[in-house]
Z-matrix of the N, CA and C atoms (Angstrom, degrees):
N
C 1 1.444
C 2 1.514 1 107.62
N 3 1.285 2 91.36 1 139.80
C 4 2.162 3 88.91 2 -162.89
C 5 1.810 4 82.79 3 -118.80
N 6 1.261 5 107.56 4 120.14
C 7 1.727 6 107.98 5 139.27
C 8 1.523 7 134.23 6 -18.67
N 9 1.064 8 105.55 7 -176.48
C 10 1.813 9 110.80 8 160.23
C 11 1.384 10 114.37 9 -116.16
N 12 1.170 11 134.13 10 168.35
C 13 1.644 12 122.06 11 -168.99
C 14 1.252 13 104.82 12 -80.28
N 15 1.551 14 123.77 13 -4.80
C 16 1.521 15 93.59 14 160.29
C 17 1.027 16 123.22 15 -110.49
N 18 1.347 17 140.07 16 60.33
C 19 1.567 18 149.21 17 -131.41
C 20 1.858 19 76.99 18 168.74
N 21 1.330 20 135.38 19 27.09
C 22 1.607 21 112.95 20 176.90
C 23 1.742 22 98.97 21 -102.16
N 24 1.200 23 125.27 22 2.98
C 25 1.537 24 127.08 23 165.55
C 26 1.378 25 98.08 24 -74.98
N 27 1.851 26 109.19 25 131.75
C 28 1.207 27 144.91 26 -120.88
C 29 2.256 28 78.48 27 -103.28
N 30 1.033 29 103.64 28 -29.03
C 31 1.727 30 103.13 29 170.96
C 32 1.441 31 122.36 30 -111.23
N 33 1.301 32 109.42 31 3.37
C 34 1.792 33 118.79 32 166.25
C 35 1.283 34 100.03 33 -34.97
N 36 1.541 35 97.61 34 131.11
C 37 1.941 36 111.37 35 166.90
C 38 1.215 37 106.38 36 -28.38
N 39 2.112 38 96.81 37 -61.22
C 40 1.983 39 86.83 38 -161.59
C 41 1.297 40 97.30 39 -66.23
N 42 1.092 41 151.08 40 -53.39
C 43 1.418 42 125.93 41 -163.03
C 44 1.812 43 108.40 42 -55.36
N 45 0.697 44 89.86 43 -14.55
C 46 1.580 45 79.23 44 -149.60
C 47 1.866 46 88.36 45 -76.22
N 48 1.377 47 117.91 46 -58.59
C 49 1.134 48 129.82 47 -179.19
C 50 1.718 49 107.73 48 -49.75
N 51 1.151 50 107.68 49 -43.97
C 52 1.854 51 114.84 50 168.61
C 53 1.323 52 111.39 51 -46.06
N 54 1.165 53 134.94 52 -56.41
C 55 1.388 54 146.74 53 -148.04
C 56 1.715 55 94.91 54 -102.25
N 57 1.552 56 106.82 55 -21.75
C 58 2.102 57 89.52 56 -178.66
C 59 1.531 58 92.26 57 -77.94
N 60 1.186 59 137.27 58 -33.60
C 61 1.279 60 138.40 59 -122.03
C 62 1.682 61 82.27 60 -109.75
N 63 1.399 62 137.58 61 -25.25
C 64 1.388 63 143.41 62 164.82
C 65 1.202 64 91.27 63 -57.00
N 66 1.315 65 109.41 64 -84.41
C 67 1.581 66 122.68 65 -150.36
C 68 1.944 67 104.03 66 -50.75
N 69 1.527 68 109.68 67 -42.45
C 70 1.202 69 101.97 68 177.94
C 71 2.052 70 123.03 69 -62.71
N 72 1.383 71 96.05 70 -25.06
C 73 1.348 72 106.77 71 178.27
C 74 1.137 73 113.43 72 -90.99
N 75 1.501 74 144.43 73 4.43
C 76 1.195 75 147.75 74 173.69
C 77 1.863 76 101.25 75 -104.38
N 78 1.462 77 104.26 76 -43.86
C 79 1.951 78 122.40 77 -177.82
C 80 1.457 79 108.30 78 -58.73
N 81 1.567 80 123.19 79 -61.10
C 82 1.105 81 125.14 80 -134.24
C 83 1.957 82 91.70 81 -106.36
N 84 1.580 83 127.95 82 -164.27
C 85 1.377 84 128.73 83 158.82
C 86 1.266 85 103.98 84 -83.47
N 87 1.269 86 118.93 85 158.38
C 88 1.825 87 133.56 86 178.97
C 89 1.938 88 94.15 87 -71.54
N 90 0.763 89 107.28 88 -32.97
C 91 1.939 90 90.20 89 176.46
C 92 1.004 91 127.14 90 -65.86
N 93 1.723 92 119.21 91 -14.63
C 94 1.547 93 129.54 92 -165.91
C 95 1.775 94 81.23 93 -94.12
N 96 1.381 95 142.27 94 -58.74
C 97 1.240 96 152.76 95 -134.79
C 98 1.544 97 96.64 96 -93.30
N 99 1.329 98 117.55 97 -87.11
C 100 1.329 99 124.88 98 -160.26
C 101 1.900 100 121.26 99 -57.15
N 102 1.776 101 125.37 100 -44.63
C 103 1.051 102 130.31 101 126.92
C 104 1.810 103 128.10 102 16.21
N 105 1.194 104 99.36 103 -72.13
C 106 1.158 105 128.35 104 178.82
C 107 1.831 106 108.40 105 -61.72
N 108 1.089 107 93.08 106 -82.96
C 109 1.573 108 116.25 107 175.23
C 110 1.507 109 90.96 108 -39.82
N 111 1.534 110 98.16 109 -70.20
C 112 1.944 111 76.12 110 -148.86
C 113 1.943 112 106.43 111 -72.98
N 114 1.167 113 117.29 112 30.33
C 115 1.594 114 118.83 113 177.35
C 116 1.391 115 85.39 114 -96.75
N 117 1.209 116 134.78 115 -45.79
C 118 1.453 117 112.53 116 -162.12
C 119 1.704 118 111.73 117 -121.94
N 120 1.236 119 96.05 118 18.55
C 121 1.792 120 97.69 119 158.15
C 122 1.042 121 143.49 120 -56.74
N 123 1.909 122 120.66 121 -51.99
C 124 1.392 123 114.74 122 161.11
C 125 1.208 124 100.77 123 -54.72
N 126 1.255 125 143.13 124 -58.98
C 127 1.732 126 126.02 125 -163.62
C 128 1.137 127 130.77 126 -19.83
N 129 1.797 128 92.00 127 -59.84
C 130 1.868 129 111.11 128 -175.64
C 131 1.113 130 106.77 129 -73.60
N 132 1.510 131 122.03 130 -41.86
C 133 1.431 132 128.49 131 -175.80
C 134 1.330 133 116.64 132 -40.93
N 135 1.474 134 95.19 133 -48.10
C 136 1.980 135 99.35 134 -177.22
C 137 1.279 136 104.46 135 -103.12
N 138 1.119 137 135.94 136 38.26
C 139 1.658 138 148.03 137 163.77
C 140 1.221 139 108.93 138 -39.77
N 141 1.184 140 120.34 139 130.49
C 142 1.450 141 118.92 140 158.22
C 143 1.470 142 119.38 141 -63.74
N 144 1.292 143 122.27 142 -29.58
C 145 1.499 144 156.22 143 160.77
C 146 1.289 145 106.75 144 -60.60
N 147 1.701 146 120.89 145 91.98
C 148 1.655 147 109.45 146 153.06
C 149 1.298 148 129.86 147 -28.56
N 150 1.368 149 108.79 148 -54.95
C 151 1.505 150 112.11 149 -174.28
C 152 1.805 151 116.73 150 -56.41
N 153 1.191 152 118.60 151 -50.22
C 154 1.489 153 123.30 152 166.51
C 155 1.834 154 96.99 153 -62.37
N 156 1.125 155 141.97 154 -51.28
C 157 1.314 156 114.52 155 178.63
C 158 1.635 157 128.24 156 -69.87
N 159 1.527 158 101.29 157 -16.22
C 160 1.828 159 105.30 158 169.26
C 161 1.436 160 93.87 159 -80.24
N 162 1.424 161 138.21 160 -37.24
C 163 1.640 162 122.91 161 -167.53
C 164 1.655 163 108.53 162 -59.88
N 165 1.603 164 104.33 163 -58.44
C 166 1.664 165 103.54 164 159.98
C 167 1.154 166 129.98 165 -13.37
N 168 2.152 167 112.57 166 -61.56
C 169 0.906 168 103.15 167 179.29
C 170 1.638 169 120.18 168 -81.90
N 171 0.869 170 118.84 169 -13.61
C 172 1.720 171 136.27 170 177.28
C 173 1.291 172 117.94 171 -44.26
N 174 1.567 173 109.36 172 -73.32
C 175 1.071 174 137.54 173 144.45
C 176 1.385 175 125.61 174 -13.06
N 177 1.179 176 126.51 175 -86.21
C 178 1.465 177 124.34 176 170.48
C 179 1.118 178 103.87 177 -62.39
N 180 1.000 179 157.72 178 -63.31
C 181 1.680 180 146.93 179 176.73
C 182 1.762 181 109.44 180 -18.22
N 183 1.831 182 97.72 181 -45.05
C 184 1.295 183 99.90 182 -167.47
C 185 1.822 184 101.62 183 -80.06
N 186 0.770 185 128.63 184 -12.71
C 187 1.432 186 124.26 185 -154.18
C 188 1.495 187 114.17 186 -101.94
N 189 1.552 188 109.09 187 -23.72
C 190 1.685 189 127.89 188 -171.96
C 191 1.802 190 99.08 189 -66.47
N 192 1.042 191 125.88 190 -44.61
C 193 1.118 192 97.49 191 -173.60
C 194 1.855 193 120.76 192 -83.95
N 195 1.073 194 107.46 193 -8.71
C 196 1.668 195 109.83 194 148.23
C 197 1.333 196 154.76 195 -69.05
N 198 1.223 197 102.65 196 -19.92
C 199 1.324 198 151.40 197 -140.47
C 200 1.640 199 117.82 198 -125.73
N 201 1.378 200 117.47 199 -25.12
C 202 1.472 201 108.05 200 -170.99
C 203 1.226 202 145.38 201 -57.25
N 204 1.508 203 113.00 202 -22.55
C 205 1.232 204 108.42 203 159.70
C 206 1.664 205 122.13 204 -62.63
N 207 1.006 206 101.16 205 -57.95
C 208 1.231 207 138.19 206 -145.26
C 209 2.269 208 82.71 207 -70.94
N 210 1.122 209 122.15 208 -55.17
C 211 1.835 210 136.95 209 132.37
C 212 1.280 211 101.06 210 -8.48
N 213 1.748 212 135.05 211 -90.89
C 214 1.383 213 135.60 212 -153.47
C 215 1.491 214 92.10 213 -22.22
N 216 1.321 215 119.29 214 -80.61
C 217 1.040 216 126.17 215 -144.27
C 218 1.626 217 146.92 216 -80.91
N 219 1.574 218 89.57 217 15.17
C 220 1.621 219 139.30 218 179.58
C 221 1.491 220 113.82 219 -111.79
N 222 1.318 221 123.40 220 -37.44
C 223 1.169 222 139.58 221 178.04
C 224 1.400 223 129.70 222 -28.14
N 225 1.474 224 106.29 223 -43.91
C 226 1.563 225 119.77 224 178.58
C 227 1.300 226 111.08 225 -94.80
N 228 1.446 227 118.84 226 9.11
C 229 1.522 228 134.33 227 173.15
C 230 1.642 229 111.10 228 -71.76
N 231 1.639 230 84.44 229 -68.98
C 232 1.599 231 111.81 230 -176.05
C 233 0.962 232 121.54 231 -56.22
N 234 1.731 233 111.58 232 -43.19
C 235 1.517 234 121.15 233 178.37
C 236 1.529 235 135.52 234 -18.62
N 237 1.509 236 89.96 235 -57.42
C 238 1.579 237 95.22 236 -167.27
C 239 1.556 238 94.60 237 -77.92
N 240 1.633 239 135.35 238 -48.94
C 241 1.426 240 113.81 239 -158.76
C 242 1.956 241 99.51 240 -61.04
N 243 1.197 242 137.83 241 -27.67
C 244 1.566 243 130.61 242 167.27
C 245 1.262 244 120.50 243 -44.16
N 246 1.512 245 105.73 244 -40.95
C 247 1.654 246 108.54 245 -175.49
C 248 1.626 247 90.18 246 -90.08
N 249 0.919 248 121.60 247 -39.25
C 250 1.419 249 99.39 248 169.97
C 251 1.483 250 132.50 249 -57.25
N 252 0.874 251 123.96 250 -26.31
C 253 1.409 252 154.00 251 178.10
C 254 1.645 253 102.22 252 -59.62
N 255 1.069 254 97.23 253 -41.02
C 256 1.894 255 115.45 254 -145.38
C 257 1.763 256 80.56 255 -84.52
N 258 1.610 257 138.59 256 5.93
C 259 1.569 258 136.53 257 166.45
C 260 1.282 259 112.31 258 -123.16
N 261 1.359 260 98.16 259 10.23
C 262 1.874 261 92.53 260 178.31
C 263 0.949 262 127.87 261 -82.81
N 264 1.697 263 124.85 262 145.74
C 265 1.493 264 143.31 263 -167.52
C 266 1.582 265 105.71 264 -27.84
N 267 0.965 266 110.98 265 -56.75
C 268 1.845 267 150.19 266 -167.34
C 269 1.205 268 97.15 267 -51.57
N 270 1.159 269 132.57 268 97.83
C 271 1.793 270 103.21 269 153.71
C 272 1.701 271 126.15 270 -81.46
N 273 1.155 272 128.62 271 -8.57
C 274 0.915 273 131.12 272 145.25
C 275 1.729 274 128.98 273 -40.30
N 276 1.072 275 101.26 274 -45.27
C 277 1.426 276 111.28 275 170.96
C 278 1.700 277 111.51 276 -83.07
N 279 1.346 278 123.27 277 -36.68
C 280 0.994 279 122.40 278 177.59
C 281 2.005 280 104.92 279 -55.03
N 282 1.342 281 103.70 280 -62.25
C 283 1.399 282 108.54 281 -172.30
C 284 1.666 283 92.68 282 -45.20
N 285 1.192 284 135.70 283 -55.51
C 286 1.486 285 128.97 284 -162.90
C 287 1.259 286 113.54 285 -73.74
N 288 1.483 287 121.73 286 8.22
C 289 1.542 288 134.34 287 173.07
C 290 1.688 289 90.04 288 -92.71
N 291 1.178 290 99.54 289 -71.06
C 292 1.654 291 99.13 290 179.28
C 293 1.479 292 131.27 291 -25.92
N 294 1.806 293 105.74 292 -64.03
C 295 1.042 294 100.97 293 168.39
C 296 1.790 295 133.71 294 -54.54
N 297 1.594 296 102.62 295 -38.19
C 298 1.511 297 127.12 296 179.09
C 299 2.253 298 97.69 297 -54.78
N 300 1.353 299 94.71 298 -36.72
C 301 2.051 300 89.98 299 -178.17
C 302 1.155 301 117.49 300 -82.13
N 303 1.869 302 102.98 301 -31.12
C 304 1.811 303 83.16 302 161.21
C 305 1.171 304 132.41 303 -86.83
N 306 1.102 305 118.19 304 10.73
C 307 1.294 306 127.68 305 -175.04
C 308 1.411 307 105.44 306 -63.55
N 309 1.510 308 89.25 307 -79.10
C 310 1.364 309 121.96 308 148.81
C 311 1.528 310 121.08 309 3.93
N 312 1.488 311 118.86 310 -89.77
C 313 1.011 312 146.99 311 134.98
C 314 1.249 313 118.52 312 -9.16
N 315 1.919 314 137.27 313 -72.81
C 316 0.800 315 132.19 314 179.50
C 317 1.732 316 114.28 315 -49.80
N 318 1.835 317 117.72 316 -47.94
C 319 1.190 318 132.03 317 -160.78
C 320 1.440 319 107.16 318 -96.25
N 321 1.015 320 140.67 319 -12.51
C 322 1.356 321 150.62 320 -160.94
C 323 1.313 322 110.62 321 -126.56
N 324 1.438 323 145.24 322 9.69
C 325 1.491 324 134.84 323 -165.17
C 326 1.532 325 141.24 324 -32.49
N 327 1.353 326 84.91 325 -44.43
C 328 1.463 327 112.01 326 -177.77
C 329 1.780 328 115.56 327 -80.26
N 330 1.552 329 95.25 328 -9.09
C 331 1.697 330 87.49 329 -164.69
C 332 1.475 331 98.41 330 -112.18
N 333 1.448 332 114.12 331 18.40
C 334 1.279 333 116.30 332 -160.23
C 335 1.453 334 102.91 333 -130.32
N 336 1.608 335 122.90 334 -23.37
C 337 1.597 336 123.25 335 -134.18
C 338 1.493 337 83.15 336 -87.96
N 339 1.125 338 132.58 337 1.31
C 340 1.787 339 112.30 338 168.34
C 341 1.501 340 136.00 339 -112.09
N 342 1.844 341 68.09 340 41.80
C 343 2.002 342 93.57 341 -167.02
C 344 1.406 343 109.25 342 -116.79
N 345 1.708 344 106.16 343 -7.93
C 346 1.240 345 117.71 344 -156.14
C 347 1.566 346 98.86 345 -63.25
N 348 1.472 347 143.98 346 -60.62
C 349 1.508 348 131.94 347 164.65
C 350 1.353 349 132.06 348 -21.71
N 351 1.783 350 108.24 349 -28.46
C 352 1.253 351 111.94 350 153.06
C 353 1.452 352 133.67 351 -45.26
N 354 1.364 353 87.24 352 -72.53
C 355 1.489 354 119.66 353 -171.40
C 356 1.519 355 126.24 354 -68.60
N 357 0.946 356 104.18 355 -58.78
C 358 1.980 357 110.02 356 162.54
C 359 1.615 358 105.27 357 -44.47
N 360 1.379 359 131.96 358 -33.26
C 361 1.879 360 96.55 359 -161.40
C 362 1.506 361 79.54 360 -93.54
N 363 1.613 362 146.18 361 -28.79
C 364 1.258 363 122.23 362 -135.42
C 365 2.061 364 93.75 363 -96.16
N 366 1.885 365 95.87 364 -24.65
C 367 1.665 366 98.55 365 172.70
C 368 1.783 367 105.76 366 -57.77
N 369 1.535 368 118.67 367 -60.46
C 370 1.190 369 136.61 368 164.71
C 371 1.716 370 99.12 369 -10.75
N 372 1.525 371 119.38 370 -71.90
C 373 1.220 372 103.65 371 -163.13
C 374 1.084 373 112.04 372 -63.93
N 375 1.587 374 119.18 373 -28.06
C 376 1.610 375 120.56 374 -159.01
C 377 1.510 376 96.33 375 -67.54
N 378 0.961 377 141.39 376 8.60
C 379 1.926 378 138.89 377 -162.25
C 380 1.344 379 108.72 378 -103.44
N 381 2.067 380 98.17 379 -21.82
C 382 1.606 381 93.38 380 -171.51
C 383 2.173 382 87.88 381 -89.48
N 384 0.739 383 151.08 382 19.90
C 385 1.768 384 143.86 383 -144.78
C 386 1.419 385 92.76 384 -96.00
N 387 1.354 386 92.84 385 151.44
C 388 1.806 387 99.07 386 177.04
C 389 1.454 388 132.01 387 -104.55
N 390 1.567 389 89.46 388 13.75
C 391 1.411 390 112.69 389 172.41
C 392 1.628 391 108.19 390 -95.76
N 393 1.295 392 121.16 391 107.01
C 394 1.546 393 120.66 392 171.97
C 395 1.325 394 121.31 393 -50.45
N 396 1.471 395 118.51 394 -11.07
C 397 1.359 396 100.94 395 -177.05
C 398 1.407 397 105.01 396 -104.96
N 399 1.478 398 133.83 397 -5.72
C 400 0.965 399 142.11 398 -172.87
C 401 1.790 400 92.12 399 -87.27
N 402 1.208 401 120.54 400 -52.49
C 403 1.467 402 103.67 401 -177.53
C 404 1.171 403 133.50 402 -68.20
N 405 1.669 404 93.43 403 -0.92
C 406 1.641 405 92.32 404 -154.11
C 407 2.130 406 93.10 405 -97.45
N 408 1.441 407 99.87 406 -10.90
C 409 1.499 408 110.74 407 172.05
C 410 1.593 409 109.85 408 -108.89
N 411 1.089 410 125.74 409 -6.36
C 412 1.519 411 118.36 410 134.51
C 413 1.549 412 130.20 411 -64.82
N 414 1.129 413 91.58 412 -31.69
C 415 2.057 414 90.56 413 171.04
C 416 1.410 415 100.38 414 -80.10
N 417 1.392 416 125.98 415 -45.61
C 418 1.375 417 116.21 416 179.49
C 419 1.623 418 107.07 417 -53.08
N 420 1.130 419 137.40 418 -66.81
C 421 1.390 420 155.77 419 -152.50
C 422 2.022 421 83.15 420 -67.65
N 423 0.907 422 98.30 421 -40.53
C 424 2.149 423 87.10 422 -174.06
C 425 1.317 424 111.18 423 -73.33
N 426 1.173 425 120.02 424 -44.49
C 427 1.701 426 137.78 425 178.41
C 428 1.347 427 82.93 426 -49.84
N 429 1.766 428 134.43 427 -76.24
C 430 1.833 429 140.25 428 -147.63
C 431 1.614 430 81.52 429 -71.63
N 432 1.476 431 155.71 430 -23.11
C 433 1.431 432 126.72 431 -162.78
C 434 1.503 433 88.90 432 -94.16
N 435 1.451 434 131.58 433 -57.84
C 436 1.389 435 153.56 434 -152.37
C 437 1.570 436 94.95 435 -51.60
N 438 1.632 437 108.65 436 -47.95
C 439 1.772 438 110.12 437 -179.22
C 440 1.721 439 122.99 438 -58.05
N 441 1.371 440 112.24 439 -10.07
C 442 1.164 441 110.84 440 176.25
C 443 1.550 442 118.00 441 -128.15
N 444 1.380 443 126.04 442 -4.85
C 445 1.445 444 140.18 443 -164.54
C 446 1.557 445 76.74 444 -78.15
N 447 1.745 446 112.30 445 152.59
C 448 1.394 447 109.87 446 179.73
C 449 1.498 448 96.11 447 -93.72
N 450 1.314 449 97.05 448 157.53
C 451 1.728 450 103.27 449 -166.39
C 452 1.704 451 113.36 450 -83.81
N 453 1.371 452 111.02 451 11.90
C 454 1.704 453 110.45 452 159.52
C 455 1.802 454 99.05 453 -82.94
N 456 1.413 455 122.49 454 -39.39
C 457 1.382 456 117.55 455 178.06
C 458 1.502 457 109.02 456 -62.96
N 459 1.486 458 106.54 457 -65.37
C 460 1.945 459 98.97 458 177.68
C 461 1.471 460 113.12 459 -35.46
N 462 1.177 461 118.10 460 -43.92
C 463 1.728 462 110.79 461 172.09
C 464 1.471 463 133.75 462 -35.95
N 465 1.665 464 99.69 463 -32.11
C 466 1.734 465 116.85 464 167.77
C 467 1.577 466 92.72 465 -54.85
N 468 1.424 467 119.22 466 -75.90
C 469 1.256 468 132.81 467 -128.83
C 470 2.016 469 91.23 468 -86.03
N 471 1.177 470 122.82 469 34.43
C 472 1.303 471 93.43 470 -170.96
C 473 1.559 472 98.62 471 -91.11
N 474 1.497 473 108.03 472 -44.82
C 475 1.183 474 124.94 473 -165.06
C 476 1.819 475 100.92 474 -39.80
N 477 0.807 476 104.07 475 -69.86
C 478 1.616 477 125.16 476 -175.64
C 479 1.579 478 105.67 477 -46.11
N 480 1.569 479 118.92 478 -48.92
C 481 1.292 480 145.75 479 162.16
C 482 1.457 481 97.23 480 -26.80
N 483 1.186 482 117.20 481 -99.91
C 484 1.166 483 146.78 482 167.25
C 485 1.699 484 114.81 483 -2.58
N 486 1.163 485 96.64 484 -67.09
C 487 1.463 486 119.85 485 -174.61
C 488 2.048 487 112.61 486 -61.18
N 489 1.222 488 88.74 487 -39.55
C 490 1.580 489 102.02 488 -163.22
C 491 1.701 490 93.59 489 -78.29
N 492 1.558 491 117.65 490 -53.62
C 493 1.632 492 130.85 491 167.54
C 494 1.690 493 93.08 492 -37.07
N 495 1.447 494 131.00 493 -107.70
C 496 0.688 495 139.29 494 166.98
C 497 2.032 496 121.54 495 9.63
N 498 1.054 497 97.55 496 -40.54
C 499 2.068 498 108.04 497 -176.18
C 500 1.473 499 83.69 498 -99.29
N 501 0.985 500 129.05 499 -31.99
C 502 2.083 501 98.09 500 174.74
C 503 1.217 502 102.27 501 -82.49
N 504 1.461 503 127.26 502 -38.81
C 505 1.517 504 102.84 503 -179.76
C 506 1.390 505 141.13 504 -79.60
N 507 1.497 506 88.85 505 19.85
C 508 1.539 507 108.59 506 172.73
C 509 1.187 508 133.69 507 -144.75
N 510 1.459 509 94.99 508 15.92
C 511 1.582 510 119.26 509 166.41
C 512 1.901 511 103.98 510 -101.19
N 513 1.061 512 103.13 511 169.86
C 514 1.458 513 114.32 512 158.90
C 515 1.530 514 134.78 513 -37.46
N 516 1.426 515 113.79 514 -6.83
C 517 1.623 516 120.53 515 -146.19
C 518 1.668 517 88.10 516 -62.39
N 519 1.534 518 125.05 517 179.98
C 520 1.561 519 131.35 518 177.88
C 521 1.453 520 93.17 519 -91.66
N 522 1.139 521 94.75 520 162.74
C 523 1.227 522 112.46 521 -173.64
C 524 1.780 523 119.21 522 -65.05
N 525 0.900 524 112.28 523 -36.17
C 526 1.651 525 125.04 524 166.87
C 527 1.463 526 106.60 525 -54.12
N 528 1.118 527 126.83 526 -41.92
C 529 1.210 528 131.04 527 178.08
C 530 1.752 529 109.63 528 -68.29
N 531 1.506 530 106.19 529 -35.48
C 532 1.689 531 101.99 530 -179.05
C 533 1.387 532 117.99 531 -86.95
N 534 1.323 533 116.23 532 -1.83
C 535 1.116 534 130.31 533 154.90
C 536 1.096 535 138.21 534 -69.21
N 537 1.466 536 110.88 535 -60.21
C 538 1.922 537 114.47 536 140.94
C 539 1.307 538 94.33 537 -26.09
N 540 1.031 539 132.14 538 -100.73
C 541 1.600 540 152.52 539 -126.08
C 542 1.702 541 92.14 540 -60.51
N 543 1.177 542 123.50 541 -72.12
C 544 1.221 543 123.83 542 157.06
C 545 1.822 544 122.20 543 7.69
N 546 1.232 545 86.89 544 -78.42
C 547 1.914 546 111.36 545 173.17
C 548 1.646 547 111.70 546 -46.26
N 549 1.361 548 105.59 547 -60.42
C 550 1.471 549 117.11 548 -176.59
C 551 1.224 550 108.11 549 -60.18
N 552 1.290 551 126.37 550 -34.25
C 553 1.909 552 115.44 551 -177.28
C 554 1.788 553 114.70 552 -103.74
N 555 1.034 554 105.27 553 -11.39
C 556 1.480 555 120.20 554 149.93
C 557 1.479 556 124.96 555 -67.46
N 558 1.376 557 109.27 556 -37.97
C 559 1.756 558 115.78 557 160.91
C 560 1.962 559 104.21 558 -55.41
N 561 1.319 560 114.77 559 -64.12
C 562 0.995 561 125.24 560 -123.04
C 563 1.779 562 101.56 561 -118.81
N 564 1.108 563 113.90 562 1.94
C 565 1.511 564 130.52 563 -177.00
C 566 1.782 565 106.30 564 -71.87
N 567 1.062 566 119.00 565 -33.13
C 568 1.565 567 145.72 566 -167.41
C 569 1.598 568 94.88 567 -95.32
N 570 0.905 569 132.28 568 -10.65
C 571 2.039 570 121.90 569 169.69
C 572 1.570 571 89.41 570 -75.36
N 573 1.513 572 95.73 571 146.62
C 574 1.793 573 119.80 572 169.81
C 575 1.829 574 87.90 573 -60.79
């Protein structure tokens, strides 16, 4: 779970609160941790308050890799407020949707892979954003969906794929970002 760049001091709340909420979900059983969380998730999720709707997404981002079993079966709960997330005003919150789907995504594959029509066009848009940090966790979040979508489906999405890769590496984006981007069409350049 990555901060925002102004949260990159090494004892920032959000970090700090990011990393208890790991350590507690990796330390403790998933009934003491997740329970909790998911009682007051829709709440924050639909916050009128960015900040309670980026913690939402924060939060579960931080908790999935402790958590997965105990996750499967919550999964299709959470789902939609992430993709919902993934259009909010906020980009701050948006990026913490991002990170929270690959998480997701990375740890969850199987409980997710019939979401992928969801998820690819609305990541897709996030690639064109003019916020660098938002793209640079949309390329992350496309690379974690792209690794498990079966590759007769990635075949839909190349064209578009292609195209969107292609406009960061020839736009302005930072360089971290063309690096991501880099990776992803180097995977995926070689599909019929």
């Amino acid at each position: 779970m990555e901060p925002d760049e102004d949260d990159i001091e090494e004892d920032s709340p959000v970090r700090l609160a990011i990393v208890n909420i790991d350590i507690l979900a990796t330390s403790l059983p998933p009934t003491h941790i997740v329970p909790p969380l998911l009682e007051q998730f829709p709440k924050l999720a639909q916050s009128s308050n960015p900040n309670e709707r980026r913690a939402a997404m924060a939060a579960l981002g931080a908790v999935m890799e402790g958590t997965l079993e105990f996750m499967t079966s919550h999964i299709e709960n959470v789902l939609p407020f992430v993709l919902e997330r993934l259009r909010d005003s906020d980009s701050s919150v948006v990026r913490a949707a991002l990170i929270a789907l690959s998480r997701i995504t990375e740890e969850l594959p199987n409980e997710v892979d019939s979401h992928h029509s969801t998820m690819v066009p609305v990541v897709f848009d996030l690639l064109g954003s003019h916020d660098s940090q938002v793209m640079k966790a949309a390329c992350n979040t496309l690379d974690a969906i792209l690794e498990w979508v079966p590759k007769d489906a990635v075949t839909q999405y190349l064209p578009k794929l292609m195209e969107a890769l292609l406009y960061i590496l020839t736009t302005s984006a930072d360089a971290e970002v063309k690096v991501i981007v880099s990776g992803i069409s180097s995977v995926y350049h070689h599909l019929p």
